[in-house]
Backbone as a chain_set.jsonl record, in Angstrom:
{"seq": "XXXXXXXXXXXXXXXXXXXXXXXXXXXXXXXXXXXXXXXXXXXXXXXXXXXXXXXXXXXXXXXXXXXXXXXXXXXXXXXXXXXXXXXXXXXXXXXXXXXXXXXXX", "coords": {"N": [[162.431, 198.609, 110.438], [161.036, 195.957, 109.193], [158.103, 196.066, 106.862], [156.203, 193.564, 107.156], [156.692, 192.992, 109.65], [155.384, 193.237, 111.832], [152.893, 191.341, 111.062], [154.245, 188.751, 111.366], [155.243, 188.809, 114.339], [152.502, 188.52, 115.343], [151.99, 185.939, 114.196], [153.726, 184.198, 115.497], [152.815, 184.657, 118.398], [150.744, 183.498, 117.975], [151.325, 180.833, 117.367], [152.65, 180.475, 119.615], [150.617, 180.448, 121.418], [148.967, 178.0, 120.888], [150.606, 175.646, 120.968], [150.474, 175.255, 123.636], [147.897, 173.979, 123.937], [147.718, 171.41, 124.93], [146.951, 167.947, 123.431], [146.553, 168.929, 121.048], [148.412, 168.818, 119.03], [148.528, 167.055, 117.138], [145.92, 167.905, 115.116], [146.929, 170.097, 114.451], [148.845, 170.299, 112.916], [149.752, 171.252, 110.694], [149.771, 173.365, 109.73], [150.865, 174.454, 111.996], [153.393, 173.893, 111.346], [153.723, 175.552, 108.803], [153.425, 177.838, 109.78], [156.241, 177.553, 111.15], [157.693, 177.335, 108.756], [157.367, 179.932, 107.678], [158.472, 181.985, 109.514], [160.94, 180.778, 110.05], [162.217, 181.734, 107.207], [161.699, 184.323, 107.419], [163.601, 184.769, 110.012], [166.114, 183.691, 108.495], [166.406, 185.618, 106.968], [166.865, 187.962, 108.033], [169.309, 190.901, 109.349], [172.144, 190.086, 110.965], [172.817, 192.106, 112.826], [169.741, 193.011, 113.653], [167.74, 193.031, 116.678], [165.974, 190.193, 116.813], [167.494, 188.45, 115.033], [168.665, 185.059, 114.409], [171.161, 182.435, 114.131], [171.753, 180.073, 111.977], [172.517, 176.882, 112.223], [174.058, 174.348, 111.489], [173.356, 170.843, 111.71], [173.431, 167.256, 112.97], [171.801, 163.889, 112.499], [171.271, 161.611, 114.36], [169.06, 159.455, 114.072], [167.071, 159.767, 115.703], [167.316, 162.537, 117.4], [167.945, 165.292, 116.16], [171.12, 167.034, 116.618], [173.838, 168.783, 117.329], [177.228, 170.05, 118.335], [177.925, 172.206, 120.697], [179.662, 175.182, 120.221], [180.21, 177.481, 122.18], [179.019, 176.927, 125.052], [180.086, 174.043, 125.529], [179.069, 171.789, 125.072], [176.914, 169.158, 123.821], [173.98, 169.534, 122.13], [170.24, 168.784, 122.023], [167.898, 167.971, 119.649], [164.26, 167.921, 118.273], [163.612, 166.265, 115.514], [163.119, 168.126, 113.043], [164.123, 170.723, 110.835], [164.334, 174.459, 111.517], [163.211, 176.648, 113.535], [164.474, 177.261, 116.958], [164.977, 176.745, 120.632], [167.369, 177.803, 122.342], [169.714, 175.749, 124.227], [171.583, 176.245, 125.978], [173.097, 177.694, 128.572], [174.198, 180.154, 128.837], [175.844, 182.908, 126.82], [176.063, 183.416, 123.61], [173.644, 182.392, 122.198], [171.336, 182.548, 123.835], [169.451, 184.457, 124.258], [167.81, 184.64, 121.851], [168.599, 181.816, 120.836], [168.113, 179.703, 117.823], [168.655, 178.976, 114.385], [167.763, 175.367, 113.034], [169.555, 173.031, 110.827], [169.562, 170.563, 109.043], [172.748, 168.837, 108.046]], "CA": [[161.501, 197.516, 110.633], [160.18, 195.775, 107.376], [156.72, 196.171, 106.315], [155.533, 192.633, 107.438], [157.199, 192.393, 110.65], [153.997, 192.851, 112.894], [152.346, 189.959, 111.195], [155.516, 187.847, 112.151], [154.469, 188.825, 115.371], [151.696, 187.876, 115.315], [151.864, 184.667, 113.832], [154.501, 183.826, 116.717], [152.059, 184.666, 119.281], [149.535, 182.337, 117.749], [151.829, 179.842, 117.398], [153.14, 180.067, 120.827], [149.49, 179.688, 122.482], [148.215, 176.833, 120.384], [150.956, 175.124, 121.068], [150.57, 175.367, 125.122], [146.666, 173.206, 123.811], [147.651, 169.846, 125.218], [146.416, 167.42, 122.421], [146.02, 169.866, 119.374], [149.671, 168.986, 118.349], [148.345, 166.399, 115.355], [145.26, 168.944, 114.475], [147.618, 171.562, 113.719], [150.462, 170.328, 112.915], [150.135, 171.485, 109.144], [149.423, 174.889, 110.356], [152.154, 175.041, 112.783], [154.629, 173.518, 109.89], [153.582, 176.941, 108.019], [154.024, 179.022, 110.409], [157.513, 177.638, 111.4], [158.335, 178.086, 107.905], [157.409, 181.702, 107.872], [159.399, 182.161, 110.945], [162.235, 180.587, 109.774], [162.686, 182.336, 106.236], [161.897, 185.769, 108.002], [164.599, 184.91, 110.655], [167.121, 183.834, 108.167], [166.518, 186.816, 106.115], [167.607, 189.306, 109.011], [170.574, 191.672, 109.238], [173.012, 189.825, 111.925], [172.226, 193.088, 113.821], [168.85, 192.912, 113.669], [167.486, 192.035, 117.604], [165.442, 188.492, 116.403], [168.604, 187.222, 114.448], [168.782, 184.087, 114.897], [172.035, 181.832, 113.892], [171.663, 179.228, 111.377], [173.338, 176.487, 113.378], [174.234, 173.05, 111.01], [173.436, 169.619, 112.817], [173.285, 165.783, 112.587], [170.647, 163.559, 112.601], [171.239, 160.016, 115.131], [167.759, 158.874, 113.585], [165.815, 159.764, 116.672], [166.693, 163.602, 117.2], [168.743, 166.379, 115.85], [172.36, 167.01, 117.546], [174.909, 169.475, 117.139], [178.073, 170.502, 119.18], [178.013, 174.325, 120.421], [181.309, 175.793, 120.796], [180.026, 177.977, 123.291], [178.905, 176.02, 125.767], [181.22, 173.338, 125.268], [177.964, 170.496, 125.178], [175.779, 168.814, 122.903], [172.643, 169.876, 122.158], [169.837, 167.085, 121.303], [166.637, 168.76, 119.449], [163.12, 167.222, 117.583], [164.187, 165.774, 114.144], [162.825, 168.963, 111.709], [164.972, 172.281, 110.647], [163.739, 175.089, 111.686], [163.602, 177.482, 114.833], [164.895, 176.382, 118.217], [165.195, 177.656, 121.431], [168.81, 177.331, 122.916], [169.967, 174.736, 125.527], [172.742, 177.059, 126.792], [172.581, 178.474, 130.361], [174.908, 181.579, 129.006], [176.095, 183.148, 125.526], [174.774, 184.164, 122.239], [172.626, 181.857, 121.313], [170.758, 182.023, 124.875], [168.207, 185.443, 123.875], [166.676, 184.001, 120.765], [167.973, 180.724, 120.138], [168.891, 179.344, 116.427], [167.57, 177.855, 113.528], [168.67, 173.917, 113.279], [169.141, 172.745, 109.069], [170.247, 168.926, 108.614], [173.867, 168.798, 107.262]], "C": [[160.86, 197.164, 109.294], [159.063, 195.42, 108.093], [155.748, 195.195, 107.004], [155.814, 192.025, 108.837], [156.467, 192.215, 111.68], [153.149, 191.62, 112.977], [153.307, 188.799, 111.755], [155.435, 187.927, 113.547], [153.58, 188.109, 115.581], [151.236, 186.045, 115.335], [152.315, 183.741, 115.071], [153.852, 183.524, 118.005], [151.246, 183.663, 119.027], [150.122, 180.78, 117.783], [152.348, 179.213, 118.998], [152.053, 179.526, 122.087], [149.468, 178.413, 121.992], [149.203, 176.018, 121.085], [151.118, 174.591, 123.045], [149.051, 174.312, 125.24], [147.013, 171.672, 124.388], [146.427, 169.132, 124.511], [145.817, 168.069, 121.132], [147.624, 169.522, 118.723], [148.886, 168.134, 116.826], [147.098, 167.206, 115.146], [145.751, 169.864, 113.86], [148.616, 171.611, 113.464], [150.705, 170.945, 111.644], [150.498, 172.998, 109.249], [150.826, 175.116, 111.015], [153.881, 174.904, 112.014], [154.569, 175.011, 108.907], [153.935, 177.758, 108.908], [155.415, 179.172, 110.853], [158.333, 177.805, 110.257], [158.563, 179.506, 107.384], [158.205, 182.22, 108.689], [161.08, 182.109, 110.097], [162.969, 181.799, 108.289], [163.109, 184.056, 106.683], [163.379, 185.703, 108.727], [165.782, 184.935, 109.532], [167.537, 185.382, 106.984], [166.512, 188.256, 106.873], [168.666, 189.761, 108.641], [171.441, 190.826, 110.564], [172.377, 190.703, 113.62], [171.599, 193.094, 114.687], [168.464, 192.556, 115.494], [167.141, 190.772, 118.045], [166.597, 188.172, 115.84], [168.384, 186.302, 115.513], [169.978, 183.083, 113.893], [171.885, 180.599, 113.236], [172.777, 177.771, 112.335], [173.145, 174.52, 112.334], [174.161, 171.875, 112.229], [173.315, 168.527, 111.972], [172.318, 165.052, 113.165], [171.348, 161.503, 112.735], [170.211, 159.317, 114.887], [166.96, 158.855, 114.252], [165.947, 160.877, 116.988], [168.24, 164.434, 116.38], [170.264, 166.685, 116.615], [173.161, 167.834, 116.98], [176.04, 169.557, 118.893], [178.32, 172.342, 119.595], [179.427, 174.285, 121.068], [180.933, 176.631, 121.724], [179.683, 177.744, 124.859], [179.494, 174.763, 126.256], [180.233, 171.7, 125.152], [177.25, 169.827, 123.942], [174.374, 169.165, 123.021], [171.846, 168.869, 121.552], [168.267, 168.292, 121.095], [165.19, 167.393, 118.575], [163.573, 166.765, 116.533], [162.914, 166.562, 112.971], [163.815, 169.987, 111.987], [164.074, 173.177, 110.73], [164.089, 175.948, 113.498], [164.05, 176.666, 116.026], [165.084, 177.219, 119.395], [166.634, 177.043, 122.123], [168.835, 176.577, 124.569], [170.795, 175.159, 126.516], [172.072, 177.831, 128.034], [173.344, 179.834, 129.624], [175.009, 181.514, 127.109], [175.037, 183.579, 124.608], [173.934, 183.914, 121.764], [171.191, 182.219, 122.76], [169.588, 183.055, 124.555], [167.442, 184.799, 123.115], [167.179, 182.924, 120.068], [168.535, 181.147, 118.514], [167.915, 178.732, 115.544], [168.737, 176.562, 112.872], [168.463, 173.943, 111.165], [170.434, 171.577, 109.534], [171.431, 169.45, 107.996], [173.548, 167.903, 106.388]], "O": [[160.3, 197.933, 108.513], [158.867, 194.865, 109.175], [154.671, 195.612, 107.429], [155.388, 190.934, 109.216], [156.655, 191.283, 112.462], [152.75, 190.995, 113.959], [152.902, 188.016, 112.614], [155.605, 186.819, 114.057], [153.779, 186.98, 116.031], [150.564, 185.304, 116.052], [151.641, 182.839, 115.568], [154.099, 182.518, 118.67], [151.018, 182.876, 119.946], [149.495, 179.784, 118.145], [152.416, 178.057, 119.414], [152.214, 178.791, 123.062], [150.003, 177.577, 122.72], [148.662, 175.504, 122.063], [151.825, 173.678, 123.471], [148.846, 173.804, 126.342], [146.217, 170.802, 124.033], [145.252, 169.422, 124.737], [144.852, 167.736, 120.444], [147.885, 170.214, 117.739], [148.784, 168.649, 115.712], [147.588, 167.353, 114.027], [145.253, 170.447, 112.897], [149.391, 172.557, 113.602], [151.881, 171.215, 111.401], [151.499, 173.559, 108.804], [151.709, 175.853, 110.576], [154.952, 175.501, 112.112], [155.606, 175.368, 108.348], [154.921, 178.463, 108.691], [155.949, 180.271, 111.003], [159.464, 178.277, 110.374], [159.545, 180.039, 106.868], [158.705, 183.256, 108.251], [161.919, 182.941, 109.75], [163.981, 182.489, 108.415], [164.111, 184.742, 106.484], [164.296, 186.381, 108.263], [166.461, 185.96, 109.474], [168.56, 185.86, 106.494], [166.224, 189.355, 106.398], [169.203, 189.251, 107.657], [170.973, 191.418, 111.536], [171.901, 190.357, 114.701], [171.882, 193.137, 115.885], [169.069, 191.518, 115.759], [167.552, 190.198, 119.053], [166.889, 187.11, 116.389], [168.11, 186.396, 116.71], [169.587, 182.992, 112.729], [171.87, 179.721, 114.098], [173.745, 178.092, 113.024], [172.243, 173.718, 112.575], [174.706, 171.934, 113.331], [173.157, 168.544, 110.752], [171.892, 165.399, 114.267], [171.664, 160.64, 111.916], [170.246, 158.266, 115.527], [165.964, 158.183, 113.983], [164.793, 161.267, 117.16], [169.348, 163.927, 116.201], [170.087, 166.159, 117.714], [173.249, 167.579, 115.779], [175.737, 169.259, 120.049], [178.738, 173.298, 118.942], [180.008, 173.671, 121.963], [181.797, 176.417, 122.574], [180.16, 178.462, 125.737], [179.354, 174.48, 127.446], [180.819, 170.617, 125.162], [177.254, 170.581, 122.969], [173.741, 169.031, 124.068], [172.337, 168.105, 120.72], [167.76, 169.063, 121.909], [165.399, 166.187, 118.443], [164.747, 167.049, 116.771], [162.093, 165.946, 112.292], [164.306, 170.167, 113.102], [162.998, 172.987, 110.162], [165.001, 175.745, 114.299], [163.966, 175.438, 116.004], [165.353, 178.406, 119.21], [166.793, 175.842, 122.341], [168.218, 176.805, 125.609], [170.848, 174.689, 127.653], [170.975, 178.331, 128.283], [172.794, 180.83, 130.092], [174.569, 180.663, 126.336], [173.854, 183.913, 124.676], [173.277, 184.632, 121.011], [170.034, 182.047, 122.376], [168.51, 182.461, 124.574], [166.388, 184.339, 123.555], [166.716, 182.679, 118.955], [169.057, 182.17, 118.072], [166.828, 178.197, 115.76], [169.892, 176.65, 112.455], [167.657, 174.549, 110.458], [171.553, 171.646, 110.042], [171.293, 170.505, 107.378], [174.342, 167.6, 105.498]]}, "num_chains": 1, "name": "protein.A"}
């Protein structure tokens, strides 16, 4: 377990209430932009292994949200238009525990 992985916790948790605030999204959005970058760097800087991995997962951008094709599922996935964490659209497979992190092609 590295050193800082509790606060990553942490942060997660905080991030995951606030965001349940109906009408705090533009108050905190700067905040929650930091914390999804903390998130993200931690995730991509896992071991595969690791239980949080999470799958870097390339997409395209239709000018209104995010889109990739999962080979596992055999569907399109349609997300928010930033990179960064995601929770998976799949009913089954690998991505379905923890989900991916989206990065613009």
């Amino acid at each position: 377990m590295r050193e800082y992985e509790p606060e990553y916790h942490h942060l997660i948790e905080a991030y995951n209430h606030l965001i349940k605030v109906e009408g705090i999204d533009e108050l905190i959005k700067p905040t929650l932009a930091k914390v999804q970058e903390v998130e993200t760097k931690y995730l991509q800087g896992l071991d595969p292994t690791h239980e949080l991995w999470k799958p870097t997962i390339k997409c395209k951008d239709n000018g209104q949200e995010y889109y990739f094709y999962c080979e596992h599922c055999k569907q399109e996935h349609h997300h928010c238009r930033e990179n960064g964490p995601r929770v998976a659209h799949c009913r089954d497979g690998p991505y379905k525990k923890n989900g991916y992190i989206l990065e613009l092609e």
